[in-house]
N, C-alpha and C positions, 0 to 999 in steps of 0.2 A: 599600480599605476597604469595609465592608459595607454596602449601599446604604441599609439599613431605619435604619442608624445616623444618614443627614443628617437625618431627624426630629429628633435631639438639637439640632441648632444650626438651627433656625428654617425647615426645609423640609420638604415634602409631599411624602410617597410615597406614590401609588396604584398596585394592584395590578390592571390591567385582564383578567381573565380567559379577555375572549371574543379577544383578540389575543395574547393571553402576553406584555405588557409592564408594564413597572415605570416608571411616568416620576414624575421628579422635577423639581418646581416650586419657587421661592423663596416665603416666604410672610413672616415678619418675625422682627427678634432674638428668642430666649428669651428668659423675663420672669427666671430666672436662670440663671449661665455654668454649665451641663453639667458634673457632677462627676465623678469616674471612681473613686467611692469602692463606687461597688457597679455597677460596668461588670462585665459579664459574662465578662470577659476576664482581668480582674485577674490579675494572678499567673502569667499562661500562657507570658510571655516569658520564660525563665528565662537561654535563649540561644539566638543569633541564628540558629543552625541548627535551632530545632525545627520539625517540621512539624507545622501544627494540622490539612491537611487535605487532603482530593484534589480535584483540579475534574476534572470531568462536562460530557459534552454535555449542552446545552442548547438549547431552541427558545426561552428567553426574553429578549424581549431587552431592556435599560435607555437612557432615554432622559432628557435635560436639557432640557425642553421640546418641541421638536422637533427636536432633534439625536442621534440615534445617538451612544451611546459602549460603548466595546468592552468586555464585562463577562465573567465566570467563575464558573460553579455550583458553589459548596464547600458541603458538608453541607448542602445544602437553600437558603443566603446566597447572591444573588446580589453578586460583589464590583464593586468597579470601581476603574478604575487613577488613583491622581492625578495622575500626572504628565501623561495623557491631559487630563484637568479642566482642569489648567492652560496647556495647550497655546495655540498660534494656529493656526487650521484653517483650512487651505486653503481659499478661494472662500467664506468665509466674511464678508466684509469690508464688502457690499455699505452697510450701514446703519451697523458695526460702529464703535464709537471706544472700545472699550474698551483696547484696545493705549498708546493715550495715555497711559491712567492707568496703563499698568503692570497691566492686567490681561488674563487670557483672553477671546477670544468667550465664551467660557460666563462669565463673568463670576466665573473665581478668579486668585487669586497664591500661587505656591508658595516656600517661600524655606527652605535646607537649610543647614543648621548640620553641617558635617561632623565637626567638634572631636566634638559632643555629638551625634551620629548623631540628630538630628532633624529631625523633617521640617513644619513650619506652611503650613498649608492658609488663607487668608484669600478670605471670597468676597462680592460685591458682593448683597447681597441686603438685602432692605428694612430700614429702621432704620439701616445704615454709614451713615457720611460719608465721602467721597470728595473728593481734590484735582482736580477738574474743570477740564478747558479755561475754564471761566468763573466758576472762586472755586471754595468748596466745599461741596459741594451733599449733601444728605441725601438717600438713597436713598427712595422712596415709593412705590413700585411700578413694572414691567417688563411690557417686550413681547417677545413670540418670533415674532410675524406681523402684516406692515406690509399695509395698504391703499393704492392712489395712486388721487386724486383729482386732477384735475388743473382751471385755471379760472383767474380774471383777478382783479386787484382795480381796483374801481369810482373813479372819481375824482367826488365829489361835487360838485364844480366846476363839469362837463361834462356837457353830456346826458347821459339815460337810456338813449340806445342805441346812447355811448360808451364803449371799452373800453379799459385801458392794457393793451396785448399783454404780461404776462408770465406766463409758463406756471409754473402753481406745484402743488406737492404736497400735501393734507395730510396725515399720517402720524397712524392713529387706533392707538392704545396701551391697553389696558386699557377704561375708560371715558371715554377724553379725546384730543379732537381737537387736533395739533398744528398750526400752521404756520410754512412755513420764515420768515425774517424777512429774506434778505440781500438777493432783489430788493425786497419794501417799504420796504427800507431807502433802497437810495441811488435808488428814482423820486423816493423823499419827502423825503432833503435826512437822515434820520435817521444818527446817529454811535452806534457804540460803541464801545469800549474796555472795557479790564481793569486797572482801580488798585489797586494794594493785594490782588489777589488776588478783587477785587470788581466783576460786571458792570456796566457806568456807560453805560446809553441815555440820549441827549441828543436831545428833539426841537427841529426850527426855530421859531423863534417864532410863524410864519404855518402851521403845523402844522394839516390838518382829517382828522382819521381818515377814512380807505376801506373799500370795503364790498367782502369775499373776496365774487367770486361764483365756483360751483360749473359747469362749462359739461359736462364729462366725468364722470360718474360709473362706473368703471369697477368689475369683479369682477377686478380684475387683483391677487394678491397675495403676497408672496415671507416665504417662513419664515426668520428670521432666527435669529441665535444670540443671546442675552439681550442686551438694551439697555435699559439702567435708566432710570426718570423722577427727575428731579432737582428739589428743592427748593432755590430757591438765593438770598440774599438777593442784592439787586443795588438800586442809587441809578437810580431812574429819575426825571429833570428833576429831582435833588439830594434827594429825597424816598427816603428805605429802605425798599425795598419787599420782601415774597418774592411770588416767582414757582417756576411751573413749565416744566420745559424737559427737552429731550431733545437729543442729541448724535450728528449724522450726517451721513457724506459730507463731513468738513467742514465742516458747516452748525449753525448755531444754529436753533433751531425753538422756540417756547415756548405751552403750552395756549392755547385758544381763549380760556378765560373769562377768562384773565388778559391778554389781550393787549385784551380789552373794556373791562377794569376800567380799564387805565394808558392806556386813551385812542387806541392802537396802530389798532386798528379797530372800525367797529359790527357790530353784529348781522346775520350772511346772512340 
């Protein structure tokens, strides 16, 4: 498909000049479904053998965030391959859980109707809902390149120049600090589950939130292949809350400000 086309369904194509690349960003759904009533193309397939065109060397090249995908110069179009899109890429995994849901690192699902020689391209990009490992969660924005942060959380309890040794990540996405939740979880006695298709945190009754401290600030950071932020309702202490949250390494992680708001922890 012709790369200037993901414009139509809710994504960003910039042309970078001084590099000769094309990289393409998710940005959010059309405000309406893309018609194909004055598509440019109309009419050209008449049979399966026409050739609409030649490809050409090229020095340009098309990217999905920061990931290289293999593309082709026809008529001036840079194309790209879907089947490629919708792949799983090797050593791509590091943060990745999109595989779960049934979808690519890059964040599509391809699904071919061979009866009716068609081909539906579906892609994780802002506005979808998605059946998430933890209920399902509305897409809200995405990351292609993680930060670590590594540091302890405080036990309020204990002296001030007491630490609980667990080494934790936080993973900053867009404009929002994640962190991971599974060692705060069981130092603190904290339960979740999944009922109904819905995240259910349970704190203990003698519950006092802890304070992330930061001990490592590192430049250390790995480009990933798209990993969506999730809006996702969930019963926190029987109370229906939404939260944000991201999905990695196996791991639950959920925004900072929401994990302030539900009492999870204070302020660094």
């Amino acid at each position: 498909m012709k790369a200037t086309d993901m414009r139509r369904y809710g994504f960003e194509v910039e042309w970078d000049e001084e590099n000769r690349t094309v990289v393409i960003r998710c940005l959010s759904l059309p405000k309406e479904q893309p018609s194909l009533s004055n598509y440019e193309f109309e009419g050209m397939y008449k049979n399966s053998n026409d050739i609409l065109g030649e490809t050409v060397t090229t020095d340009i090249d098309v990217y999905f965030g920061t990931h290289r995908v293999t593309s082709y110069n026809t008529g001036g179009n840079m194309m790209i391959c879907v089947e490629e899109m919708a792949e799983t890429i090797e050593g791509e995994h590091y943060f990745n859980e999109n595989a779960k849901m049934g979808y690519s690192d890059l964040g599509f699902k391809m699904v071919y109707d061979d009866e009716q020689r068609r081909l539906d391209l579906y892609s994780m990009r802002q506005g979808v809902s998605v059946n998430t490992l933890y209920g399902v969660g509305k897409i809200i924005g995405s990351s292609s390149r993680m930060w670590e942060f590594y540091g302890y959380y405080r036990n309020r309890n204990i002296s001030d120049d007491e630490y609980i040794n667990y080494s934790e990540k936080d993973i900053v996405g867009d404009s929002y600090v994640f962190y991971s939740c599974d060692e705060l979880f069981k130092y603190a006695g904290i339960s979740y589950t999944i009922q109904d298709g819905k995240l259910c945190i349970t704190f203990p009754d003698n519950y006092v939130p802890v304070k992330p401290e930061r001990w490592s600030a590192t430049n250390h950071s790995k480009d990933t292949s798209f990993t969506p932020i999730y809006e996702v309702n969930a019963n926190i202490n029987s109370v229906n809350r939404t939260i944000k949250i991201m999905i990695m390494s196996d791991k639950l992680y959920i925004a900072d400000n929401d994990m302030i708001d539900i009492g999870l922890i204070i302020s660094s």
